[in-house]
Structure formats: C-alpha cells, structure tokens
N, C-alpha and C positions, 0 to 999 in steps of 0.2 A: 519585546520579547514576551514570549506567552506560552506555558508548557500544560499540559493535561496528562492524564495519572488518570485508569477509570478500572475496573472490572465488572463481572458480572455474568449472565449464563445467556447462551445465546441458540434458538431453534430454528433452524431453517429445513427447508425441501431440496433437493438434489438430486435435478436431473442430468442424468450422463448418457454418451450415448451407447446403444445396443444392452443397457443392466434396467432395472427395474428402479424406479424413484424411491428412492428413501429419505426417513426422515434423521437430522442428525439434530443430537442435543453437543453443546461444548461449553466448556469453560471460555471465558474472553479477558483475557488481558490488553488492557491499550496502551499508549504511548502517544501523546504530539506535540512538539515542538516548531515555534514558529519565530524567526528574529527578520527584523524586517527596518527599514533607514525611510525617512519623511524628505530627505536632502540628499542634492546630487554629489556623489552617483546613488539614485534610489537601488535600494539592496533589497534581494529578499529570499531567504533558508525556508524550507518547509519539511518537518520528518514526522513521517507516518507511518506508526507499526502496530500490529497485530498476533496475539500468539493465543492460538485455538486449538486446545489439547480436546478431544472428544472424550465424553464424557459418555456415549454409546456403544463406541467403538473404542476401547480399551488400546490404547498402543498407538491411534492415529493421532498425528500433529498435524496441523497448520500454520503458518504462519508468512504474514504479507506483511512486506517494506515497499516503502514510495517514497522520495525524495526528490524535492528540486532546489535548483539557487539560479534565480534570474538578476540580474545586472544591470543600469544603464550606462550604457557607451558616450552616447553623448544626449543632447537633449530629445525627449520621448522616443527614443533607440535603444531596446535593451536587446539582450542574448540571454536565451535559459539555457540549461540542461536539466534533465529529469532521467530519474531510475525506478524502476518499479522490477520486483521480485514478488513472485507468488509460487508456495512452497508446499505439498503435499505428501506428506509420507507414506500416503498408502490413499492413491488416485483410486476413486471407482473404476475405472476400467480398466482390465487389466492389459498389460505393455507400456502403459498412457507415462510418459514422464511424468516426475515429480516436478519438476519447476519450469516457470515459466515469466521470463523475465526480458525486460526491451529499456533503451537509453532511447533518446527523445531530445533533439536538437533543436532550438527556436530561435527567427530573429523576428523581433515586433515593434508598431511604431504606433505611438498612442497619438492620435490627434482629437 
C-alpha cells in the first residue's frame, strides 16, 4: 500500500483548436494511491487524481481521475479494468464538452 498527498503551482501552454495559445497558471492538488498483493491471485488498485483550479482564469476548474484494478485469474492471466475522467469547466473552445472520459477492458498473459 502506498499513498501520496502533494500540491503546489503548475504553468503550462494550451493549444486548442481554431483559439489562440495561452498560457495558464493553476493551483495543483494530487492525490495517489496504490495497494497491490506479491501472491496468488497477484492484486492490483491504482487511483489517480488531480484538482487544478486556475489561478489566471478566475472561475476555471480542472480536474482528472484514473483508476484501475487488475487481477490474476489464474497463473500469469490476469483481467484489468481502468476509468479515466478528464473534466473542464470552461474548455477553450467554445461548444467543446467539458468531459472526457472512456472504461478500458484488458486481458494479459505475462510470460
């Protein structure tokens, strides 16, 4: 088990399409957690978050989750699933949904 706790200010460039590139300043909150098994059935949880309040843009959020949990079935056979959400409350472009998000099915065989 392993968890992280972090903040701090984060500057990036943001190109979109048909608007001009800007630059955004944000606050960064993290979050991640990891619990994972060494013995059969090998286990494993992964959660990964993010919350980026703009710090330029007065009133814009961010904020991105990812998550998986992969399993063995039986010996080096496992199955994952994964989720990822990515979340903007005010997209550069405008019409452009605010989220964006997809489930992710896996089966794998470690030899």
């Amino acid at each position: 088990m392993d968890s992280v706790l972090g903040g701090g200010v984060s500057v990036n460039e943001e190109y979109a399409v048909d608007t001009p590139a800007t630059t955004n300043t944000e606050a960064l909150a993290t979050f991640q957690y990891a619990y994972f098994t060494q013995h059969f059935p090998k286990t494993s949880f992964d959660l990964d978050t993010r919350l980026l309040p703009s710090l330029s843009d007065l009133g814009r959020v961010r904020f991105e989750i990812s998550t998986s949990v992969r399993r063995e079935l039986f010996r080096d056979l496992t199955v994952a699933l994964s989720f990822y959400d990515t979340y903007d409350s005010r997209p550069p472009t405008e019409g452009a949904l605010g989220n964006d998000y997809g489930v992710v099915t896996t089966i794998g065989w470690t030899f």
